[in-house]
N, C-alpha and C positions, 0 to 999 in steps of 0.2 A: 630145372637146373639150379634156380638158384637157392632150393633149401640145400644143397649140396656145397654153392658157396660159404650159404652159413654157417654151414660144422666145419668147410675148413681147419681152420684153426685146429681143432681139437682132431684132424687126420694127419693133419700137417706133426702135431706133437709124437703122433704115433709112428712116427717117418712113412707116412701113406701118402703116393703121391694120387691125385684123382685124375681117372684116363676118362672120358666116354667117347666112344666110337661111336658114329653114326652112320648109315649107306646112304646119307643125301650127299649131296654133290659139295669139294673143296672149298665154291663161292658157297653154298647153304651154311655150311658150319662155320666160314668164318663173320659171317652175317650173326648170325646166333649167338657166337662168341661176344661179337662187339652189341646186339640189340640188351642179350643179357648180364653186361658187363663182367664175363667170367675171366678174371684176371688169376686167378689162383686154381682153373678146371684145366687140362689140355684137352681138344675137342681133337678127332681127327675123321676124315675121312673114310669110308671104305665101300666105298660107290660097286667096286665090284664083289662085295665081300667074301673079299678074301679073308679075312683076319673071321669073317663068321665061318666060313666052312673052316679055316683051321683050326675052332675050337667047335666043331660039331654043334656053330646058332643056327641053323638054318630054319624059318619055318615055311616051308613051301606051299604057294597057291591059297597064300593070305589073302582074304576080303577087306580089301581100305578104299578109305572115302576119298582118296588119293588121286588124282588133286580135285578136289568137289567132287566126285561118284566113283560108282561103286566099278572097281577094277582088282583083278584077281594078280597081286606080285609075290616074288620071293621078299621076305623081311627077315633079318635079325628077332631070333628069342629074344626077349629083355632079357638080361643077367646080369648078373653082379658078379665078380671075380674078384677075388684078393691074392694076387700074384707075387710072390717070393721073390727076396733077392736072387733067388736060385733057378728062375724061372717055371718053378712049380705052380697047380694050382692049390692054396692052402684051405679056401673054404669059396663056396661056389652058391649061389641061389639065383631061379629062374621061372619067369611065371610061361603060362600057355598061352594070353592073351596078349598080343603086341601091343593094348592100350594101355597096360598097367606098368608102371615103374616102381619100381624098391622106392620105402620109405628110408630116407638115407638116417635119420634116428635109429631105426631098426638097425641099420647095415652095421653102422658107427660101434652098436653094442655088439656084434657080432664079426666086428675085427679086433675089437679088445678081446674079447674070447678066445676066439682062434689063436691071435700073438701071447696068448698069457699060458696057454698050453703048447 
């Protein structure tokens, strides 16, 4: 999260506000929040993810090491979304492994993109 804080600035310029949802638990994320000093990220919940099945994250019968061994749950795709004042989605990326996050450098170039078209 926190190379995320660090561009900041330069999303904050672009009027991007940064969400990341997570399905750990209310107390996890606001732990995380305060461990990782994310003052300028909104973290939020979604323990029963619902905000994943409303955008069609779901990856079903995920193997994670969770919490220390190997146990089969539903998890959140990773994805990125760059959501419109309009509530659209304007540009969208998504890997297949739940251990990989978007290089937020990468994302950053590719919200100037998207907003400049």
């Amino acid at each position: 999260m926190q190379r995320w804080q660090a561009l900041w600035p330069e999303f904050a310029a672009l009027g991007v506000q940064l969400v990341a949802i997570s399905p750990d638990t209310p107390a996890e994320v606001a732990l995380m929040q305060e461990r990782e000093g994310l003052q300028n990220i909104i973290l939020l919940s979604d323990e029963e993810l619902v905000v994943a099945q409303m955008y069609n994250l779901m990856h079903e019968n995920a193997l994670t090491d969770y919490p220390k061994r190997k146990l089969r749950r539903t998890l959140m795709i990773p994805t990125t979304l760059l959501i419109g004042a309009d509530g659209r989605v304007k540009w969208l990326e998504q890997t297949d492994d739940y251990r990989i996050r978007e290089d937020a450098a990468h994302v950053l170039a590719a919200v100037k993109q998207a907003l400049a078209g």
